[in-house]
C-alpha positions in Angstrom: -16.3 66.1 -86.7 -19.3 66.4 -85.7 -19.3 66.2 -81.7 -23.3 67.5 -81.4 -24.8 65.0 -82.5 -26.9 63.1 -80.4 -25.8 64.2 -76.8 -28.6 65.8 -75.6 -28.5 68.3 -79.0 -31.2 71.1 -78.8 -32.7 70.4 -75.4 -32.0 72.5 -72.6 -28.7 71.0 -70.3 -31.7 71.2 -67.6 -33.8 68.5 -69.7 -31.5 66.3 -70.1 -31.4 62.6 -68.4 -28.8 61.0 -66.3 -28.3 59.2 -69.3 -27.3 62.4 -71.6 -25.5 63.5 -68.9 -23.5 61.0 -69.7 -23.6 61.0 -73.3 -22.5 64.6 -73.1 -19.8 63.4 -70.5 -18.6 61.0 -73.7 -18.6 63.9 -75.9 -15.1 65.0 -73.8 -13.5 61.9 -73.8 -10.5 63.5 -75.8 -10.3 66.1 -72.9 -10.9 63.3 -70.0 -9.5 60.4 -71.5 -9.9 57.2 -69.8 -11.2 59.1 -66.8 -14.8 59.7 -68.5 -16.0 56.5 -67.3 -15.5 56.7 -63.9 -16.5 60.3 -64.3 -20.2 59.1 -66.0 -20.3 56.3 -63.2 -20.0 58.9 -60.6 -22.7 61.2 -62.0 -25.3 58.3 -62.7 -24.3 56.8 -58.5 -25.2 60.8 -57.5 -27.9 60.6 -59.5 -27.0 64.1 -61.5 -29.2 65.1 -64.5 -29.1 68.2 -66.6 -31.0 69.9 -63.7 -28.5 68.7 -61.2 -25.5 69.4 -63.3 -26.2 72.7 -64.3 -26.1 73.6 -60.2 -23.1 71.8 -60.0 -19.8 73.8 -58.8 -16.5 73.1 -58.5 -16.5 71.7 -55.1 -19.1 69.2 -56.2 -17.5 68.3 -59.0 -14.2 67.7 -56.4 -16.9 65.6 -54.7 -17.5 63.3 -58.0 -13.8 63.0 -58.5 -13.1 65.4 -61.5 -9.4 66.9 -61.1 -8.8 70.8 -61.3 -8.0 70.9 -64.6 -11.3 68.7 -65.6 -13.7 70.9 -63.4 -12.7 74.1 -65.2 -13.2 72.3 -68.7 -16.3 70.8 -67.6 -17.7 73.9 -66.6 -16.5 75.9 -69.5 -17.9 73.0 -71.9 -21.3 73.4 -70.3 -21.4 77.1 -70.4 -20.9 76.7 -73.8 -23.5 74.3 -74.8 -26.1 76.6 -73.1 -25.0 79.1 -75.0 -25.1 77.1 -78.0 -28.3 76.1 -77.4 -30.0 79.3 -76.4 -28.3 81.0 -79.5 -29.6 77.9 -81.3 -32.8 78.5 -83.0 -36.7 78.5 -82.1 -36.7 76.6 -78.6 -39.6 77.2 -76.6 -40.0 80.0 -74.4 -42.2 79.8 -71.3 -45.4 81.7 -72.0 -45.9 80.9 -75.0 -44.1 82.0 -78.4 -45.3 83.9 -81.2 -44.2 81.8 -84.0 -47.0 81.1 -86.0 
């Protein structure tokens, strides 16, 4: 299907709210199952946005609850959607691009 639509798709992970933090978080509910909520509810109480989460490592993601097997797919699902997304197109580059 169509799993990039509307989780934070096209910003930088470092723009994104606590909110699409979540909505990304959503986007792996076949991989965490009914352990993304309390997953989300742990990132909004700790307050993690995209800046937060992108600095997050695998002891800090202990810290929020996430199994083993959950941190490593978390990780390796965000690596990917910056890759995605800096692969993805015109985004903005500091100082200015030369697009027109």
């Amino acid at each position: 299907g169509d799993a990039s639509k509307g989780s934070g798709a096209g910003r930088a992970v470092e723009e994104w709210t606590v909110g699409e933090v979540g909505m990304f978080l959503d986007g792996m509910r076949d991989v965490f199952g009914d352990k993304t909520d309390k997953y989300k509810a742990a990132m909004r109480e700790e307050d993690v946005d995209g800046k937060a989460l992108v600095e997050l490592g695998g002891d800090d993601l202990k810290e929020l609850g996430l199994s083993l097997g959950h941190r490593k797919l978390l990780l390796k699902a965000l690596h990917q959607r910056q890759l995605e997304i800096n692969a993805g197109g015109p985004t903005t580059v500091a100082g200015g691009g030369s697009s027109d």
